[in-house]
N, C-alpha and C positions, 0 to 999 in steps of 0.2 A: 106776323113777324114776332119773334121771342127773341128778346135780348139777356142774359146775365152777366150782373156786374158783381162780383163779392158778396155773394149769398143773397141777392135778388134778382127774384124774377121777375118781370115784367113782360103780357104778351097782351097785342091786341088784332083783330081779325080787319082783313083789308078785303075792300069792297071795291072792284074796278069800276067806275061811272062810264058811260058812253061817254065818246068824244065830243065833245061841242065845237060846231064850227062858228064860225064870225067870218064876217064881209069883212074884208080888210085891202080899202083901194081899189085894184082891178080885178080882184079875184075870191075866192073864196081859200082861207087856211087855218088849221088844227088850231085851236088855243085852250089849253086847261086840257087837252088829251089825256095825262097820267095823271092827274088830282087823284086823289085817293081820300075818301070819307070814310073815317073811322072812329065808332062813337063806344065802344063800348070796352076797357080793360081788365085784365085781371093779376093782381099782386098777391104772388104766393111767395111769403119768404122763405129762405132753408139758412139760418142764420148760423149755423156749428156752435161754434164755440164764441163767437160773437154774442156783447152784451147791446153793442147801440150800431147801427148804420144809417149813414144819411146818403142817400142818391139821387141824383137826379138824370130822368131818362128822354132821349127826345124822344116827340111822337110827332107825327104829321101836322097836326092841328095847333100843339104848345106843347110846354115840357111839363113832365110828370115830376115832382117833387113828394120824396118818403122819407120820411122818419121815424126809425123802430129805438126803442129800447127795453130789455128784457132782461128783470130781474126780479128773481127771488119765483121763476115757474112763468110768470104773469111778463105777458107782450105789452106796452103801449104802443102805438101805430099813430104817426099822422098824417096824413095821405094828401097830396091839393093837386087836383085836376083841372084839366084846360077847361071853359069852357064847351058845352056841348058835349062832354066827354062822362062817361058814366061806367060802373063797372062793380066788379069784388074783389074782397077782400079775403084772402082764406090763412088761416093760422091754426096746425093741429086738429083740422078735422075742421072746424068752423069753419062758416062763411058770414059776413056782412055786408051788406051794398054798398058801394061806393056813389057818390051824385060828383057832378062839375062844380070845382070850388075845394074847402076846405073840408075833409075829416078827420073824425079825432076817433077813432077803435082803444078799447080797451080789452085783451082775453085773458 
């Protein structure tokens, strides 16, 4: 799934798990069927003419919060992901890892 909001991109890859059943009373029925684990994103800005964006994007697991600002050639980036959530960063040709939790990129 790729979402963009105002010159971000955000996209992460969806993994169908098999259905899991549960006993429930007299029978057997579906529970958690479309859960979807999804551990790994990748933020690519295309900022234009923008100096700062702040967005935040849902994901399955928790929301993605970024924060760019970009002055004088030079991006700062701060990225906080769900836990369990992992990924990259890419800016002009670079790339940086992302981990779950807080980063802080500088290019």
């Amino acid at each position: 799934m790729v979402q963009q909001q105002r010159g971000l991109r955000v996209g992460w890859n969806e993994e169908r798990l098999p259905p899991a059943e549960e006993t429930v009373g007299r029978g057997c029925q579906r529970g958690l069927a479309d859960f979807r684990e999804t551990s790994r994103v990748r933020v690519a800005p295309n900022m234009g003419q923008l100096t700062q964006v702040h967005a935040r994007m849902p994901h399955p697991i928790g929301e993605i919060d970024v924060q760019l600002v970009k002055r004088g050639g030079k991006l700062t980036a701060n990225v906080e992901l769900p836990a369990g959530i992992t990924g990259e960063f890419e800016w002009a040709g670079a790339k940086k890892p992302l981990a779950s939790g807080k980063n802080h990129s500088a290019f």
